[in-house]
KOLGU-488215 format. One line per 8 residues: number of its first residue (from 1); their letters; for each residue x, y, z of C-alpha. Coordinates in nm, 3 decimals, padded with zeros to 5 digits. Example, Ala and Ser with C-alpha at 12.3 -4.5 7.8 and 13.67 -1.06 7.14 Angstrom:
% residues 2
1> as> 01.230 -00.450 00.780  01.367 -00.106 00.714
***
This chain:
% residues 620
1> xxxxxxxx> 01.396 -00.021 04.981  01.297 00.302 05.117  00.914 00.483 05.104  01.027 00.724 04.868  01.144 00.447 04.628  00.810 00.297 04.716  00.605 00.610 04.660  00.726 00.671 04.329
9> xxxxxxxx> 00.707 00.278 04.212  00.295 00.341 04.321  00.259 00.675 04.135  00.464 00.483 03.799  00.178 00.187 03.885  -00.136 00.395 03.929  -00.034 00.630 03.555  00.018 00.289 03.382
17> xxxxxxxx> -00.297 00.177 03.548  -00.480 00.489 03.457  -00.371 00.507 03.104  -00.485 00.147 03.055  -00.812 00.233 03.176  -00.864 00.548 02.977  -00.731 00.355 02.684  -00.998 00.088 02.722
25> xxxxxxxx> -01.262 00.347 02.851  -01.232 00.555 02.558  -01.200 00.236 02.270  -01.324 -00.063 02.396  -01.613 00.009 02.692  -01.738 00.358 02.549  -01.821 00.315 02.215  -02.000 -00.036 02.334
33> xxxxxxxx> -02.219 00.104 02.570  -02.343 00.368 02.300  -02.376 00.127 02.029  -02.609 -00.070 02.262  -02.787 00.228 02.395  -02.866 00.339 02.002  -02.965 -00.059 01.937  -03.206 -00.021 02.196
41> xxxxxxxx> -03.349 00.332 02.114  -03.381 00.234 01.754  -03.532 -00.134 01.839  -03.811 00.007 02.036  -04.144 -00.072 01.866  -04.377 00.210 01.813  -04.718 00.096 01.957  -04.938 00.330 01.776
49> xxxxxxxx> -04.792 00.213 01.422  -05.010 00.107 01.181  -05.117 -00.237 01.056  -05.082 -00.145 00.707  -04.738 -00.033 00.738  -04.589 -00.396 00.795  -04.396 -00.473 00.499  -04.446 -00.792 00.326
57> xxxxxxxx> -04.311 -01.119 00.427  -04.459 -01.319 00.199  -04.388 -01.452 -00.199  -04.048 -01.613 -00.137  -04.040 -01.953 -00.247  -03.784 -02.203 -00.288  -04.025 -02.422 -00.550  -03.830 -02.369 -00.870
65> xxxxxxxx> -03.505 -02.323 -01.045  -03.356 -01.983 -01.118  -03.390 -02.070 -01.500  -03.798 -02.205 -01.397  -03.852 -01.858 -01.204  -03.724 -01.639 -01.462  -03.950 -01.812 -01.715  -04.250 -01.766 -01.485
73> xxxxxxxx> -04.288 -01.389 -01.581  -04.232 -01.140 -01.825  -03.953 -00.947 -01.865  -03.757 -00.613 -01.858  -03.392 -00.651 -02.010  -03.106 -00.495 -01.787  -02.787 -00.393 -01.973  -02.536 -00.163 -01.840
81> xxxxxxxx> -02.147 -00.152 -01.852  -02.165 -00.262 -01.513  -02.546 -00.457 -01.500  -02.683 -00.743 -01.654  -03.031 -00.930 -01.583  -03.366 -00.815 -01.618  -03.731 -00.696 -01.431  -04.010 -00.937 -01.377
89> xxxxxxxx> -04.305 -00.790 -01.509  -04.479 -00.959 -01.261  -04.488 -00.748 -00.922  -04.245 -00.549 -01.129  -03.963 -00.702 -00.925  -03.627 -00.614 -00.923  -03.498 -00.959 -00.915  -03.248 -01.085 -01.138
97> xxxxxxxx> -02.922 -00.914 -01.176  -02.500 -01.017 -01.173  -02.215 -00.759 -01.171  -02.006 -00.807 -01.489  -01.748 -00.624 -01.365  -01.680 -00.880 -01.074  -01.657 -01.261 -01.106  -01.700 -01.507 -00.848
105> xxxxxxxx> -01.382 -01.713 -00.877  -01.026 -01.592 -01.003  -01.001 -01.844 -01.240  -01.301 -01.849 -01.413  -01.351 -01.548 -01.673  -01.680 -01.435 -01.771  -01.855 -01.564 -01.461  -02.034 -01.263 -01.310
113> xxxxxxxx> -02.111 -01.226 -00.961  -02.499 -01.310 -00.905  -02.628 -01.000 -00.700  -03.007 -01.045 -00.736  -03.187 -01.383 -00.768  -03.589 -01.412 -00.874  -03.836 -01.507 -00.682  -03.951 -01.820 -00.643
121> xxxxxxxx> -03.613 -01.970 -00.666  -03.434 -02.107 -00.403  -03.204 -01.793 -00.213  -03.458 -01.563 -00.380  -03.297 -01.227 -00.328  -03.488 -00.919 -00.501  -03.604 -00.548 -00.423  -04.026 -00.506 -00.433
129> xxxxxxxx> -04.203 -00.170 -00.465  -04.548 -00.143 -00.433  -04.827 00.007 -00.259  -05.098 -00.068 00.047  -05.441 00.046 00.088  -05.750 -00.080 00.260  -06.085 -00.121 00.144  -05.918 -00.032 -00.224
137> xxxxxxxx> -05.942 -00.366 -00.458  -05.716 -00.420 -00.722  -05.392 -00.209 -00.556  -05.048 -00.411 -00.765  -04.841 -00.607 -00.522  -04.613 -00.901 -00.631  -04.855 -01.102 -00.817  -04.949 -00.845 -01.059
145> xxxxxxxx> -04.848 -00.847 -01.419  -04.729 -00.482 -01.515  -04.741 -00.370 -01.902  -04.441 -00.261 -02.064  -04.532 00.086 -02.239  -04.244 00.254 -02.325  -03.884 00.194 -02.362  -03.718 -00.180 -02.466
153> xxxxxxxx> -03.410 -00.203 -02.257  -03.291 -00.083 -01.946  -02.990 00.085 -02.018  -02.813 00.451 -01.933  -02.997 00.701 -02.101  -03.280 00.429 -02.253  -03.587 00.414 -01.942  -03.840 00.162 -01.941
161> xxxxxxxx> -04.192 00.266 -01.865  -04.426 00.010 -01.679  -04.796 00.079 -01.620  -05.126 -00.112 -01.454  -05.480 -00.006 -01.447  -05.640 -00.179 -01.167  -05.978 -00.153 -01.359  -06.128 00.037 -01.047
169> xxxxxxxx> -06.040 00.441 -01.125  -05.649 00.438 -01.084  -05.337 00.373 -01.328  -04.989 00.334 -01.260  -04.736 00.440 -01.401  -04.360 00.346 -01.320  -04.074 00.454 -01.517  -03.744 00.381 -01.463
177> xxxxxxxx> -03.368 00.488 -01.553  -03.043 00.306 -01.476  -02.683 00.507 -01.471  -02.381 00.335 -01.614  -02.328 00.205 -01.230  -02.541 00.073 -00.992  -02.801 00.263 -00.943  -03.185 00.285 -01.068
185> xxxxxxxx> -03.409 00.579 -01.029  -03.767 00.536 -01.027  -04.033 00.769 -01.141  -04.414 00.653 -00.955  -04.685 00.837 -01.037  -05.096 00.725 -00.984  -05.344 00.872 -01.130  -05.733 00.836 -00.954
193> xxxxxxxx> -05.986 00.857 -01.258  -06.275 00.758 -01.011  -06.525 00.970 -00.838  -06.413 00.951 -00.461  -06.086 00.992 -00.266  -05.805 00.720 -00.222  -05.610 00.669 00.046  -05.269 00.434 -00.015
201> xxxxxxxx> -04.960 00.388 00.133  -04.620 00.330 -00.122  -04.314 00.058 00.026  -04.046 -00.057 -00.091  -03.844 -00.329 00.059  -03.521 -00.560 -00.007  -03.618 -00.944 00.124  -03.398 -01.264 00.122
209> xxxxxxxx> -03.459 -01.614 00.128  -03.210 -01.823 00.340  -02.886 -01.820 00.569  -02.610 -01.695 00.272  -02.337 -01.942 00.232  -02.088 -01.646 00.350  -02.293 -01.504 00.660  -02.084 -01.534 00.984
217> xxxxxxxx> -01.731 -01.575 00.810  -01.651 -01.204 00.807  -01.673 -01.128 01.185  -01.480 -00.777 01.110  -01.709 -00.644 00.853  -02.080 -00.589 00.888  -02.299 -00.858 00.720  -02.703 -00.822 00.688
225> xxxxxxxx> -02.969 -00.556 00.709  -02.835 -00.218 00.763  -03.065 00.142 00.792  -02.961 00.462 00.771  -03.238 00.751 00.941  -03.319 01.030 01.099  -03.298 01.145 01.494  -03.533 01.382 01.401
233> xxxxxxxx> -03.865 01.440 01.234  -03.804 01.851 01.207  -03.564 01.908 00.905  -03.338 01.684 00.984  -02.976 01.798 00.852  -02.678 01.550 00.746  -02.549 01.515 01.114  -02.911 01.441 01.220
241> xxxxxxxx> -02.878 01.081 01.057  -02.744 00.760 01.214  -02.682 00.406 01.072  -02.813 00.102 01.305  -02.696 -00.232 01.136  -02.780 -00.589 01.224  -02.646 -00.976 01.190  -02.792 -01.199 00.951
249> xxxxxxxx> -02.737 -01.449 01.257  -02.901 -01.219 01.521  -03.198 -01.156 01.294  -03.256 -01.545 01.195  -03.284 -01.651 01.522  -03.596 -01.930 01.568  -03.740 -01.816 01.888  -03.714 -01.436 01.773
257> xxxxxxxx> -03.414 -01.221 01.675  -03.325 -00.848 01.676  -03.517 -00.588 01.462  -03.587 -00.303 01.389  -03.953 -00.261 01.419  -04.157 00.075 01.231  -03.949 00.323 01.356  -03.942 00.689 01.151
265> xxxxxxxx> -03.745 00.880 00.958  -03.719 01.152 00.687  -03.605 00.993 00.392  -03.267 00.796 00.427  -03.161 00.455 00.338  -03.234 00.087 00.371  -03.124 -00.239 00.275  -02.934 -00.570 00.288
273> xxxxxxxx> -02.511 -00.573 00.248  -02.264 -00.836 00.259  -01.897 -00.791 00.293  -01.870 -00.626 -00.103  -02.201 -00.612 -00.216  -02.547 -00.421 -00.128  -02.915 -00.379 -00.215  -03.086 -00.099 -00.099
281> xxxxxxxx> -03.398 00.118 -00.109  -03.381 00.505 -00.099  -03.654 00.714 -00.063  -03.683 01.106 -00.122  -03.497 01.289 00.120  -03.769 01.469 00.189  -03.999 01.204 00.290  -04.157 01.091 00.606
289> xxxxxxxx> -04.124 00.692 00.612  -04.105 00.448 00.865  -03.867 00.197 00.811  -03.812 -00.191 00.904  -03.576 -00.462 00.901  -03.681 -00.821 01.017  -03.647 -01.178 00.952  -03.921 -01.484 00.983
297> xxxxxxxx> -03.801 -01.816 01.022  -04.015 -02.031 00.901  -03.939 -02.408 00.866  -03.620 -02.308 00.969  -03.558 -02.078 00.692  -03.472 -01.735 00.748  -03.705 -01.449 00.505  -03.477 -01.096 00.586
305> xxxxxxxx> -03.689 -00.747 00.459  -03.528 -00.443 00.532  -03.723 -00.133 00.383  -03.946 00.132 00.388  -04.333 00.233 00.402  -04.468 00.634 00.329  -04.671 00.834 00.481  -05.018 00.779 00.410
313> xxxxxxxx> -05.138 00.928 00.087  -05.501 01.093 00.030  -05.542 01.143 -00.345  -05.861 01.305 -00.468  -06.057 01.191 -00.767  -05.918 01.335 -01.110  -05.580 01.401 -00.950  -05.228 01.228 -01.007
321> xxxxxxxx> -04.948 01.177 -00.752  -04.597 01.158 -00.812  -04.295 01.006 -00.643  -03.913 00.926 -00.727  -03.707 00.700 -00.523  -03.381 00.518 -00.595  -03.253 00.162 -00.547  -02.886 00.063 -00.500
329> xxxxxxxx> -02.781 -00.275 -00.648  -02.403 -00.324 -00.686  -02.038 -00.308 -00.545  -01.962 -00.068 -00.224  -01.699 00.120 -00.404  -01.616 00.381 -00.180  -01.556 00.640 -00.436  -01.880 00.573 -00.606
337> xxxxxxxx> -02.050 00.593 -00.305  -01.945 00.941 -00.239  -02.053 01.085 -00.570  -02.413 00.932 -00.477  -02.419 01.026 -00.164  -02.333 01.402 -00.307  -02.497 01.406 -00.599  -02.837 01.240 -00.468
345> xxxxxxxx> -02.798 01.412 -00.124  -02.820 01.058 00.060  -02.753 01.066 00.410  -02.407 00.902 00.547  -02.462 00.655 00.180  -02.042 00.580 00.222  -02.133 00.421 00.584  -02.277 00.113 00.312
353> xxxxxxxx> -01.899 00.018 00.393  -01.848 -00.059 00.694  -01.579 00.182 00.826  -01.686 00.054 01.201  -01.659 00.227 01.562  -01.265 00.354 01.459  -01.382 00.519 01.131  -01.179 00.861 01.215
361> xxxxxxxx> -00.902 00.609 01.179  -01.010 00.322 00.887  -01.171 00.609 00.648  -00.865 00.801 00.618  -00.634 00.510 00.623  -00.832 00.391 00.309  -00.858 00.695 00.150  -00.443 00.714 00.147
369> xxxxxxxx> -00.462 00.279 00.042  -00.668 00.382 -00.221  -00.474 00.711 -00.353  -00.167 00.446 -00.349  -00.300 00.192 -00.557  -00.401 00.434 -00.817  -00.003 00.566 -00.786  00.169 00.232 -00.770
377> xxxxxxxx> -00.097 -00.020 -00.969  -00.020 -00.248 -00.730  -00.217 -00.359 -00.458  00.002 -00.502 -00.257  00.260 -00.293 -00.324  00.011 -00.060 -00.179  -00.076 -00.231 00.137  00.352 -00.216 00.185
385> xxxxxxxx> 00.364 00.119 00.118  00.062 00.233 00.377  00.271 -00.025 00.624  00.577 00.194 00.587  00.401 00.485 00.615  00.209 00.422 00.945  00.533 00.304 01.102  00.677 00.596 00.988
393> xxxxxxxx> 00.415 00.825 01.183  00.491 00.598 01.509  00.879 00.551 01.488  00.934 00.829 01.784  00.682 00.653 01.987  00.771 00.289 01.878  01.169 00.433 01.894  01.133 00.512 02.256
401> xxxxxxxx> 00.935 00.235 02.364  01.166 -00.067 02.214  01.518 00.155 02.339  01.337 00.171 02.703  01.290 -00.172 02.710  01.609 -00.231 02.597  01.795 -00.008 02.875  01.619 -00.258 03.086
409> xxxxxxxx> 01.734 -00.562 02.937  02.119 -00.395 02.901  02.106 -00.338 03.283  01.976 -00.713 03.346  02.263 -00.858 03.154  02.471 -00.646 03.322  02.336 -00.684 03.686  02.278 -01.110 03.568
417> xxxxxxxx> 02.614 -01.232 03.772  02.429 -01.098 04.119  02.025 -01.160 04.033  02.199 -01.515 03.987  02.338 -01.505 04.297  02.012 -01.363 04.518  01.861 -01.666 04.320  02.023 -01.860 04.485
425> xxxxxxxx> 02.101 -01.774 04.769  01.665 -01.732 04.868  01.615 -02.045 04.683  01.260 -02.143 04.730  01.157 -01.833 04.939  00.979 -01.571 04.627  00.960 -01.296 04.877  01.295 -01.249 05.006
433> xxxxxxxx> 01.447 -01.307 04.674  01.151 -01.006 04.545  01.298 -00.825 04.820  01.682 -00.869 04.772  01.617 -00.797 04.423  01.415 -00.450 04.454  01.738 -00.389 04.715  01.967 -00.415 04.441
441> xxxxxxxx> 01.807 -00.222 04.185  01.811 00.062 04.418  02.145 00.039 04.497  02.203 00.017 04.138  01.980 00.315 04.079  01.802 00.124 03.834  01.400 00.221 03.822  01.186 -00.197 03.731
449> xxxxxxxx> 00.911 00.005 03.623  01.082 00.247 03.305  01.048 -00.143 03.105  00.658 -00.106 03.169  00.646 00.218 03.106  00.792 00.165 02.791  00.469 -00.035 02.711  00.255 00.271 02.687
457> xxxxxxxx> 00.350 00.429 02.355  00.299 00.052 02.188  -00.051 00.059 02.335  -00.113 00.385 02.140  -00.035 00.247 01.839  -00.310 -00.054 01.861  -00.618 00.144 01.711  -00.401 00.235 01.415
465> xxxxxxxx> -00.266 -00.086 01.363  -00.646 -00.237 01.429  -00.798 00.041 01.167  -00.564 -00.072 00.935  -00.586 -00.444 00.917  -00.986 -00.362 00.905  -00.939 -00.135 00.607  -00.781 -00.439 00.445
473> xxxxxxxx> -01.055 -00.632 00.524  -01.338 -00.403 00.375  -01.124 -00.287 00.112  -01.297 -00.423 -00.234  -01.017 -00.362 -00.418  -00.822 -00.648 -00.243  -01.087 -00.871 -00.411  -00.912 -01.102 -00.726
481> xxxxxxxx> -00.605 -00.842 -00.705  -00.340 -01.037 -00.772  00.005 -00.984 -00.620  00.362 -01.139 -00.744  00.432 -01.506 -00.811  00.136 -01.757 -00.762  -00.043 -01.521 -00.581  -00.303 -01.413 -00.776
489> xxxxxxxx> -00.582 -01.289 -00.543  -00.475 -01.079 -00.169  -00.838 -01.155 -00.082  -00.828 -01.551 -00.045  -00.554 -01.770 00.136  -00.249 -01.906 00.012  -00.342 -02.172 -00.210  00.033 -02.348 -00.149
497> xxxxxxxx> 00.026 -02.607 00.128  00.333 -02.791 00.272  00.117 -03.140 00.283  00.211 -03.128 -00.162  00.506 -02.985 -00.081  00.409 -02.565 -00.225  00.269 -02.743 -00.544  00.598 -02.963 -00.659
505> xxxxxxxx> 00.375 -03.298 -00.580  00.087 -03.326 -00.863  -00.197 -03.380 -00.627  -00.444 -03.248 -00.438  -00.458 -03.260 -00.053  -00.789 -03.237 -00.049  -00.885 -03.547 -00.231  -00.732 -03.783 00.026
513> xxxxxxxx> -00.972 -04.027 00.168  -01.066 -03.944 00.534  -00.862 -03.676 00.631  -00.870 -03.447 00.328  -01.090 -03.205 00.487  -00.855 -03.184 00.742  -00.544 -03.122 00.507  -00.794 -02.856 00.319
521> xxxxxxxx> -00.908 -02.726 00.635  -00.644 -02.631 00.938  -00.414 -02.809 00.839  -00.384 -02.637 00.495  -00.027 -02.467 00.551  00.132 -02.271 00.291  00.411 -02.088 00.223  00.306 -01.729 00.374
529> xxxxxxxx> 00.164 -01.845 00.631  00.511 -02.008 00.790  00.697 -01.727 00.665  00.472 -01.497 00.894  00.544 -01.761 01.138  00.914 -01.726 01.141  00.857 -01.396 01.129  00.624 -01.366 01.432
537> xxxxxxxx> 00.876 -01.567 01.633  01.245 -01.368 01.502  01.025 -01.023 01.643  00.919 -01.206 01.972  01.254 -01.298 02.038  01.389 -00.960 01.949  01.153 -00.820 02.221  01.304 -00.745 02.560
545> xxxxxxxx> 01.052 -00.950 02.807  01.220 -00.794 03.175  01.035 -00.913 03.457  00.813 -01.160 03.238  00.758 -01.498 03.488  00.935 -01.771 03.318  00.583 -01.973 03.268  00.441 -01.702 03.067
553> xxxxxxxx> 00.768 -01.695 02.811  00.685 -02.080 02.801  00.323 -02.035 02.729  00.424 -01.701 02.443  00.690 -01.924 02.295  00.331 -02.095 02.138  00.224 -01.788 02.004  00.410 -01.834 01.656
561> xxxxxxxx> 00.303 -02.173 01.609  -00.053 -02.115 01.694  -00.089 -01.831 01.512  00.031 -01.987 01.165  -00.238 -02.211 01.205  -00.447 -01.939 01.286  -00.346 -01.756 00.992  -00.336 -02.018 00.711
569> xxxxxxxx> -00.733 -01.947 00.637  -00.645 -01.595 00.652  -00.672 -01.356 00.279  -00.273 -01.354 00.214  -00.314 -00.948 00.161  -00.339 -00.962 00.551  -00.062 -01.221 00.592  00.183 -00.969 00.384
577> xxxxxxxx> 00.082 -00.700 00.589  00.182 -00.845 00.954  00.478 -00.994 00.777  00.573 -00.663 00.651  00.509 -00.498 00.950  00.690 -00.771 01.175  01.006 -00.719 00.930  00.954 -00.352 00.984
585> xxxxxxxx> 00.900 -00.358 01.323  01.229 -00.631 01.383  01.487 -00.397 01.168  01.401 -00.088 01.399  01.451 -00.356 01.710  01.754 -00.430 01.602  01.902 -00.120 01.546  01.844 -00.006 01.883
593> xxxxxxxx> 02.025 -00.328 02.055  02.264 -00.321 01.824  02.346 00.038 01.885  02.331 -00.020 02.264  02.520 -00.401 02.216  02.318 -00.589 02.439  02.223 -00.931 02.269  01.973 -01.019 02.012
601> xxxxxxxx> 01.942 -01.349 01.786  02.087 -01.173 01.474  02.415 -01.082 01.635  02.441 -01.366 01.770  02.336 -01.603 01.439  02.604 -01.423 01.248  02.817 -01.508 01.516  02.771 -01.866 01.561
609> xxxxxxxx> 02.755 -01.877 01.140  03.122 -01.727 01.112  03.236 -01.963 01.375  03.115 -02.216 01.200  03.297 -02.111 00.898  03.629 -02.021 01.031  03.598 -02.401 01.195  03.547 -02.504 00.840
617> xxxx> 03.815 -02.263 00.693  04.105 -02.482 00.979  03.935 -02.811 00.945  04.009 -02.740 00.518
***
């Protein structure tokens, strides 16, 4: 092997090398190091904050029963096409609602999603607005009682109007309006009837009681306090405004987890979200706040706030200040999102979902899942439909990288008589048989590295195909949408398993004594999960491995098997999609080696099938 040969092998080495590292550079390393260079800008404490503008950890109890805790107070009915629960007079708490339009299981009807829960129960979960002051008795927090003055029922286009006179020159007065959706606008206003100044300070704040049963499971999609604020303190303008986010788990932990500690902001967002669901506080856009999100563990329960406090207020005797601020409670729909987030002028409000570090690449690929559904109806037939779409956009890339591989494995079979032969001929000696093998692909005119190279356009296609299985993952609408057959929800796993045989035996795996959890757990195998399986292996074996050292086709002949275990406690909408996608993905593979007849397992399965017959057709 010459140095020109040699040269050029180098230069093929270093751009594969290079692109790798740009690759990885520009989505992997990059967008780390500035996520945790804006963790630690916005965790910084501010030492000069005030006392007064901690918000409140305190008045979560797990004491009672949800049905004992709503009994302990007065109440505000909530009743909206989309809301149902009610307002504790007492604090005037936002604390008890369920989304009608969403139930918790598949199978049960009329069983709501519980978004808010009061306080005092166990999981307490509510929003709590209310104001500081010192040296100024009587100011409401969450143990005051709150009159209902106006208004019946909380419902679009009926308000409610709450008011307290704290007996020492000031009333307040809180009225509130709900839309048809999820979110409530209220109206604060305090008048001082006394003789001197008052100086107060309004919050508002979303706290939770306890570890949620689901916190942890959704490592894709953001779960736990999330805050939405300003760089600046100067008019800030939409691109101004960044969204920090934290782990339930990083926040809960005993010997002191992250936060975000007083840090401001004009106006924004803040609150509390899980994978489908959020709570959050909004003040005016045009307010200076300063904004936390925390958790206590105490007794090794976790108490999570995320909210804001004003700007200290000076009101003079016989004057009145006024105030309106929002709070979200509901589903992220992305669509209804937008139209707050334009309507309401709230900062980045569609970044509730979490559309992650790749969002020039998840928002638009949901946008187009979500303009098919409407089209087809279908949900699944949706998630196909985006499938054949993206590898639409790649097939020149994906083309040229599978019929480059290909060439490679066409002039292997072909050269396979005299690699045999170096084989054995250097038995036991790597190097010489290296060399006598680089000799003859030079003679041959044959270039080892155009196999590797025909990695590169497959390694373009990774953040698409990573955006898109996260839009699936995010994507609400996947929730309870059911699919064909006994699939009835692309959000949850198969529910066949092979240990009943798919459903034909009349039991339950899971009711076995001793090992039921097991057969319910990783074990539970059903039907899409080994069809992805087969699937996974068919498209390995239909990919040209040149050069790959035999141990390492031993150790990826695993991968199928593993990763049907791997994927039986995935949602089955995901499972369709990499099934599709592998089916996709093995059609265009076989149309190249076909085309170019060098051998593949379909070929050669028909092949060994009609032999097979024709035997039968003689023996007959």
């Amino acid at each position: 092997m010459n140095k020109d040969t040699d040269n050029r092998n180098m230069i093929y080495f270093l751009i594969v090398s290079m692109a790798l590292l740009a690759f990885y550079q520009f989505f992997v390393f990059g967008p780390q190091q500035k996520k945790r260079e804006a963790a630690q800008a916005v965790a910084a404490a501010s030492a000069s904050s005030s006392a007064a503008a901690s918000l409140p950890m305190g008045g979560v109890s797990t004491a009672l029963t949800r049905e004992q805790a709503l009994a302990a107070s007065p109440r505000v009915i909530i009743n909206t096409p989309s809301l149902k629960g009610s307002i504790s007079l007492k604090g005037a708490l936002i604390d008890d609602l369920y989304l009608i339009k969403y139930d918790q299981t598949v199978d049960k009807k009329n069983d709501p999603v519980e978004l808010l829960t009061p306080a005092g129960a166990k999981n307490a979960y509510y929003v709590q607005s209310a104001y500081f002051a010192q040296n100024v008795p009587g100011m409401p927090d969450n143990n005051t009682v709150w009159t209902q003055t106006g208004g019946s029922v909380l419902s679009p286009g009926q308000p409610v109007v709450l008011s307290y006179v704290n007996g020492t020159g000031l009333t307040f007065t809180r009225t509130l309006s709900i839309d048809a959706n999820y979110m409530i606008t209220a109206d604060d206003a305090v008048t001082n009837t006394g003789s001197t100044p008052v100086s107060f300070q309004p919050f508002s704040v979303v706290m939770r009681s306890g570890m949620p049963e689901h916190a942890g499971k959704e490592a894709v999609v953001h779960e736990g306090a999330i805050a939405t604020y300003s760089k600046i303190m100067d008019k800030p303008k939409p691109g101004d405004y960044r969204t920090a986010s934290l782990k339930y788990k990083d926040m809960a932990k005993p010997k002191g987890g992250k936060a975000l500690e007083s840090q401001d902001s004009i106006g924004g967002w803040y609150g509390i979200t899980d994978k489908y669901w959020m709570a959050a506080v909004i003040p005016s856009q045009a307010q200076a706040v300063s904004y936390t999100a925390k958790a206590i563990v105490t007794d090794g329960v976790p108490v999570f706030r995320s909210g804001y406090v004003d700007a200290p207020v000076t009101l003079a005797a016989g004057t009145t200040w006024k105030s309106q601020s929002h709070v979200f409670a509901g589903a992220k729909q992305n669509t209804q999102l937008q139209i707050y987030e334009d309507s309401l002028h709230i900062p980045r409000f569609h970044w509730a979902v979490d559309w992650g570090m790749l969002s020039v690449i998840t928002y638009p690929m949901y946008w187009l899942l979500d303009k098919l559904y409407s089209l087809i109806g279908n949900f699944g037939l949706a998630i196909l439909s985006l499938t054949v779409i993206v590898k639409l956009v790649f097939y020149p890339l994906a083309h040229k990288s599978y019929e480059s591989m290909t060439k490679m494995k066409q002039v292997q079979e072909r050269l396979k008589p005299k690699l045999d032969a170096i084989k054995k001929r250097y038995e036991g000696d790597a190097q010489k048989t290296q060399e006598a093998t680089m000799a003859l692909y030079q003679e041959e005119k044959v270039n080892p590295m155009a196999g590797l190279g025909g990695c590169l356009p497959m390694l373009l296609q990774l953040p698409v195909f990573w955006g898109l299985y996260k839009v699936l993952m995010l994507a609400i609408e996947m929730r309870h949408a059911p699919f064909f057959g006994w699939i009835n929800d692309l959000s949850a796993r198969d529910s066949t398993t092979i240990f009943n045989l798919f459903g034909a035996l009349p039991y339950d795996p899971a009711t076995v004594p001793m090992i039921g959890t097991m057969l319910n757990g990783p074990l539970h195998i059903g039907v899409i999960a080994i069809l992805y399986g087969c699937s996974m292996w068919l498209s390995q074996q239909m990919t040209p491995m040149t050069g790959v050292d035999p141990m390492q086709k031993k150790m990826m002949s695993f991968m199928p098997i593993m990763l049907t275990f791997f994927m039986t406690q995935v949602a089955v909408g995901l499972i369709i999609y990499w099934i599709w996608s592998n089916i996709l993905t093995i059609l265009q593979q076989y149309s190249i080696m076909h085309r170019l007849k060098v051998s593949n397992p379909i070929d050669t399965g028909f092949q060994k099938l009609n032999a097979l017959m024709n035997k039968g057709k003689k023996a007959a």
